[in-house]
C-alpha positions in Angstrom: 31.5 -72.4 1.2 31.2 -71.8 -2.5 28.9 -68.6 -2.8 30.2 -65.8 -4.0 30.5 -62.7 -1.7 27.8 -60.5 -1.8 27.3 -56.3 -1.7 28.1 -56.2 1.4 25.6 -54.2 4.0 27.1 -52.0 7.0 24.8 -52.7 10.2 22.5 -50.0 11.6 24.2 -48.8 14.9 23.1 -47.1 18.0 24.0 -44.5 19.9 24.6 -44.6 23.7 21.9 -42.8 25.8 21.1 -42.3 29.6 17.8 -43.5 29.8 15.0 -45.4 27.7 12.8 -43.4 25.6 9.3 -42.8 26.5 6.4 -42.8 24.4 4.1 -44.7 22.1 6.2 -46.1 19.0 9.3 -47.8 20.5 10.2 -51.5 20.4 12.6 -53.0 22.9 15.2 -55.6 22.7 17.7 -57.0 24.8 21.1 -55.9 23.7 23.4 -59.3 23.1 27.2 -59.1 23.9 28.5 -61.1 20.6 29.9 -60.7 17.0 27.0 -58.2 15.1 26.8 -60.6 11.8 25.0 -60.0 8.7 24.0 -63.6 7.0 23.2 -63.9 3.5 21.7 -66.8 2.6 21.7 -67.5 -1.2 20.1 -70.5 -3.1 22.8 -73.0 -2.5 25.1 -71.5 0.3 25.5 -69.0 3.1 27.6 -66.0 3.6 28.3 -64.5 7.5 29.6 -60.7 7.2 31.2 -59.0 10.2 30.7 -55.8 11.4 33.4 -54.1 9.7 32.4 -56.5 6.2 34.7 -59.2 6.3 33.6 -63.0 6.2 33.3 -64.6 9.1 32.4 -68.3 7.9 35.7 -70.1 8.6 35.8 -69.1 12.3 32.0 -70.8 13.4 31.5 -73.8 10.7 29.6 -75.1 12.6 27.4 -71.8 12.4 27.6 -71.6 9.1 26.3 -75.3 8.3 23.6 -75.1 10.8 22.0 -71.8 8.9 22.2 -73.4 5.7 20.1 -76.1 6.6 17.8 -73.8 9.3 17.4 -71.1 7.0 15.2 -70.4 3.8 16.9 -69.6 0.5 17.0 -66.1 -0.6 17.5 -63.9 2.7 19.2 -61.7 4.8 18.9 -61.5 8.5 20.8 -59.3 10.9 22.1 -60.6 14.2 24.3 -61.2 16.9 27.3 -64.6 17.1 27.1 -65.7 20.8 28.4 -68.2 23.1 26.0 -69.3 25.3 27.6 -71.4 28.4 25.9 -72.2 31.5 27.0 -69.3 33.1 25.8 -67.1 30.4 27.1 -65.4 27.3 30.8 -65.9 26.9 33.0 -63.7 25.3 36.6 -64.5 25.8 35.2 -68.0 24.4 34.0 -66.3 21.0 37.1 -64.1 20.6 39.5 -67.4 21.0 37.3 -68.3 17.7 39.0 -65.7 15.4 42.4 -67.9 15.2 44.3 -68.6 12.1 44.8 -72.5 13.1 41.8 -74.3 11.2 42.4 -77.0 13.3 42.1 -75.4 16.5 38.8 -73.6 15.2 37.7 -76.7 14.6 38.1 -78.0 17.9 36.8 -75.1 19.5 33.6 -75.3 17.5 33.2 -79.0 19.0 33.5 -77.5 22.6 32.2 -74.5 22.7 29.6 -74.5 19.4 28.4 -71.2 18.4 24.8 -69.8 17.8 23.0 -66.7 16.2 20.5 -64.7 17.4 18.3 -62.6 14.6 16.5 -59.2 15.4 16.0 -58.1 11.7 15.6 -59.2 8.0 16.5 -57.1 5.3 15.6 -59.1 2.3 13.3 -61.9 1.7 12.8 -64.1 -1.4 14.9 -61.5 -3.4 12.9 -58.7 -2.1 14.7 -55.8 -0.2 13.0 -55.1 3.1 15.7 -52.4 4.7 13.0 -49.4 3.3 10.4 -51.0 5.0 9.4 -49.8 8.4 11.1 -52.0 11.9 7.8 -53.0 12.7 7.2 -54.6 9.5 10.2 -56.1 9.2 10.3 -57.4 13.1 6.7 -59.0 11.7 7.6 -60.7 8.3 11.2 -61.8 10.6 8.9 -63.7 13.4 6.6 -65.7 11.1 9.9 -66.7 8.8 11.7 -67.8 12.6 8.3 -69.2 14.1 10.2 -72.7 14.2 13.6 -71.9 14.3 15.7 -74.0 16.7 19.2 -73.6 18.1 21.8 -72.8 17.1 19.2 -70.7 15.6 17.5 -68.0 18.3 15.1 -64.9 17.7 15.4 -61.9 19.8 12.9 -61.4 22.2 11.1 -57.9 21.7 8.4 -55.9 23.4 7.0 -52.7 23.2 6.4 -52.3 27.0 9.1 -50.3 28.5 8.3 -51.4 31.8 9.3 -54.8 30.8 12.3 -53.8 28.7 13.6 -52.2 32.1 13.2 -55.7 33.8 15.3 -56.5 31.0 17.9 -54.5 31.5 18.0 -54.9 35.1 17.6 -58.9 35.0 19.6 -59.6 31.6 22.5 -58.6 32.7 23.0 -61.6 35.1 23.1 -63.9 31.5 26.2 -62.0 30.2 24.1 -59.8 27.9 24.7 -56.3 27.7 21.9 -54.0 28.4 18.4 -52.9 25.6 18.1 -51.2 22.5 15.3 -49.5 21.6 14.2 -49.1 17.9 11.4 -46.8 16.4 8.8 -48.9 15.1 8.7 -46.7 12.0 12.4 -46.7 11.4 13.8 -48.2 7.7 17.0 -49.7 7.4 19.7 -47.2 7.5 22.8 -48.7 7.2 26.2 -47.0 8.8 23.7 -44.7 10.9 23.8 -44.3 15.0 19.8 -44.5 13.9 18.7 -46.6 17.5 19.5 -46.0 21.2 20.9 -48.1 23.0 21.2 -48.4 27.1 23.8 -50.1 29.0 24.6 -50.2 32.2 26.8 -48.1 33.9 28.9 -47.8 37.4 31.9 -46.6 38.7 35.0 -48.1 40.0 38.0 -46.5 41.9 40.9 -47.8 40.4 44.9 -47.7 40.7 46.5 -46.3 38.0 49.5 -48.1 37.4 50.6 -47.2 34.2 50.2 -45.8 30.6 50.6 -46.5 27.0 52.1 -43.6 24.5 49.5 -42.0 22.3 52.3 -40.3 20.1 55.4 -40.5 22.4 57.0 -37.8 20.3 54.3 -35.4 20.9 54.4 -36.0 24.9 50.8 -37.4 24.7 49.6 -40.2 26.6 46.9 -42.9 25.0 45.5 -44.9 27.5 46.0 -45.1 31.6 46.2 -49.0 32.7 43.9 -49.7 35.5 44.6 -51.8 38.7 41.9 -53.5 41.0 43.6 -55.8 44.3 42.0 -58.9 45.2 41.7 -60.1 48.7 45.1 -61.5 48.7 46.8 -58.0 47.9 47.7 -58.7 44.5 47.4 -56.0 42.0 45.7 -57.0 38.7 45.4 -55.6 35.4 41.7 -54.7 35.0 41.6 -52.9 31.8 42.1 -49.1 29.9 40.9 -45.8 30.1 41.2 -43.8 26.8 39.0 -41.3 26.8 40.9 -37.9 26.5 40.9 -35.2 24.4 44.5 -34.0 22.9 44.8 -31.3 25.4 44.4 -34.0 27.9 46.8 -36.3 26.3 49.8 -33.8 27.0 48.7 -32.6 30.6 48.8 -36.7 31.6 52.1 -37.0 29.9 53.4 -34.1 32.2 51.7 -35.3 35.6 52.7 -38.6 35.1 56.2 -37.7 34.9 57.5 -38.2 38.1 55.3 -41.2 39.1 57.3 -42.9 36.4 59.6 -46.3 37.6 61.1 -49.3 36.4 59.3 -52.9 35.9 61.8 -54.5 37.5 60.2 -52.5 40.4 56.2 -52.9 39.3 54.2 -55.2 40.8 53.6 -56.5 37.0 56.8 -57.4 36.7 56.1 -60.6 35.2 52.5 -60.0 33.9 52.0 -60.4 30.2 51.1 -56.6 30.1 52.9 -55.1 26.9 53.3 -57.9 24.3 51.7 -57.6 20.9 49.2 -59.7 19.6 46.8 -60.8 17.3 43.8 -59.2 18.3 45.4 -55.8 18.5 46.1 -55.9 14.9 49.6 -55.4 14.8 49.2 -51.8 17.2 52.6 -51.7 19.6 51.0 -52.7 23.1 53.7 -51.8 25.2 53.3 -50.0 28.9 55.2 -47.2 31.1 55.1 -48.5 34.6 54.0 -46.2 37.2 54.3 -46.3 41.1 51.7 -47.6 42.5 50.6 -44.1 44.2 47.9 -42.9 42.0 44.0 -43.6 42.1 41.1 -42.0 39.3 37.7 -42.5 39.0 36.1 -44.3 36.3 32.4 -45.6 34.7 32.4 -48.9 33.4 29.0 -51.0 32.0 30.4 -54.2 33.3 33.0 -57.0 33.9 34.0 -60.3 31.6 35.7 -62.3 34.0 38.2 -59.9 36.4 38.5 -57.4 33.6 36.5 -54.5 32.3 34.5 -55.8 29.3 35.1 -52.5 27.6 37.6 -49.1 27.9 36.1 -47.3 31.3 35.9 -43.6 31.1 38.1 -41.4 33.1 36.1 -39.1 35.7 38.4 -37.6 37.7 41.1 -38.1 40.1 40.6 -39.8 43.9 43.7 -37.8 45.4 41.9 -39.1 49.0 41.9 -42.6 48.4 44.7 -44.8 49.2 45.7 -46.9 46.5 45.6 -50.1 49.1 41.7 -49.3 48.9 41.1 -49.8 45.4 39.6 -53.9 45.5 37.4 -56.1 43.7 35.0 -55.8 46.6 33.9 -52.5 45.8 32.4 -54.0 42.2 28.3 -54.4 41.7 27.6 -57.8 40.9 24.8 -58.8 38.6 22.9 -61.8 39.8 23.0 -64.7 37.8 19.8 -64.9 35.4 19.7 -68.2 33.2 20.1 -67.7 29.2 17.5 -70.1 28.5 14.9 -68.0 30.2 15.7 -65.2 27.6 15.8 -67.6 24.4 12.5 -68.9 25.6 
């Protein structure tokens, strides 16, 4: 892993919409749940940038030794680090990856290898591509990919919406995590919200059983913990709702008040709730336990496991529904779809 690191590029994003557009012009893809990577492939080694521009080569060698040899010199191609398992996409198994044991990377890479899905190339043969329209680039991407094989993927794309809303409705079941939609005349713009993206979306009535501090000083909460019982009548920790304003922040801290208790008295008493750790990057992860007496509403896209994949966001208080109510069995499940239909 000799090459030297190159200008690094900050990925085109997308912004989160309702709805797919309509309309002539629009090309669909499936929206993977990964690690967004940017590779750079030079004339004797590759390069894998994160998101946020950091290398990513010494958590997936395996990854990064398989491009090398799949990939033509002199190019950059923008894509997505997943874990595909027979189940589907799997996260938790990609996020064990970013450890600072070689060893156990290593091991991990053995049992549970890596692979890269591309759905755009910015520069080929030393020629930069991100000016060029997406549909030109989406061309020039699938004759330099016509024989890719894994760990290798492209992205499957259509301009039918009808089928991109099969997509989102089938996908799902695979672990991936809903469609973008590109214009077909759109450059490169790196750093901008410049594509839409849809995800799915439900709600979920959940026990609020605690909170972490935004800025304890300033009487402003940062986050509720959320609660979910299984059919045994144990309360598990399901995830984080975060999504206040600072106005908000100070009116939770004063509600919240008297619903405040003791762990020894929490049903999390010996849950691993508050510790610090690695992938919080250093940020104080400790909890104020709550009775268990309160129940909001929020919208979530979808679960990893027993958890929320991502933050849900608050939409109002359930003052009618008995915490005891708030179970699993409530959840929409996606039905499984099989990954190798989608790589196909």
């Amino acid at each position: 892993m000799g090459m030297t690191p190159p200008q690094p590029i900050e990925p085109m994003l997308a912004k989160l919409s309702g709805e797919l557009p309509t309309g002539d012009g629009w090309l669909y893809e499936p929206k993977w749940d990964g690690f967004r990577a940017i590779l750079f492939r030079g004339a004797n080694d590759v390069f894998i940038q994160s998101r946020d521009l950091r290398p990513l080569d010494r958590y997936f060698p395996e990854l990064h030794d398989a491009l090398l040899t799949a990939l033509p010199k002199n190019c950059v191609i923008d894509g997505e680090i997943v874990i595909a398992t027979p189940e589907g996409l799997d996260f938790d198994a990609l996020q064990l990856r970013l450890h600072p044991a070689g060893s156990r990377v290593a091991r991990l890479a053995r049992e549970t290898p890596a692979s890269f899905v591309a759905f755009d190339l910015l520069e080929l043969n030393k020629a930069k591509l991100m000016g060029r329209s997406q549909a030109e680039r989406r061309e020039r991407l699938e004759k330099l990919l016509a024989k890719a094989r894994p760990p290798l993927y492209l992205t499957p794309m259509t301009r039918d919406r009808k089928l991109a809303l099969e997509w989102l409705q089938h996908f799902e079941g695979a672990g991936l995590d809903g469609v973008i939609a590109k214009p077909a005349s759109l450059p490169y713009q790196p750093g901008k919200r410049a594509m839409i993206k849809v995800k799915h979306t439900r709600t979920a009535e959940c026990v609020v059983a605690g909170f972490r501090w935004y800025r304890r000083e300033a009487g402003a909460v940062g986050s509720l913990l959320l609660g979910l019982y299984d059919d045994a009548g144990v309360l598990h920790h399901v995830g984080v709702t975060s999504s206040f304003n600072m106005a908000m922040r100070r009116q939770l801290a004063q509600e919240l008040g008297s619903s405040r208790t003791t762990v020894e008295e929490h049903p999390w008493k010996d849950a691993e709730i508050g510790a610090t750790s690695r992938w919080s990057a250093g940020k104080d992860l400790s909890w104020e336990p709550l009775r268990i007496e309160r129940v909001c509403e929020v919208k979530y896209d979808h679960m990893q496991g027993d958890r929320f994949r991502h933050a849900a966001i608050f939409l109002r208080w359930r003052p009618d529904k008995p915490p005891r109510e708030c179970r699993y069995d409530q959840l929409e499940t996606a039905t499984p779809y099989e990954l190798k239909k989608i790589f196909r």
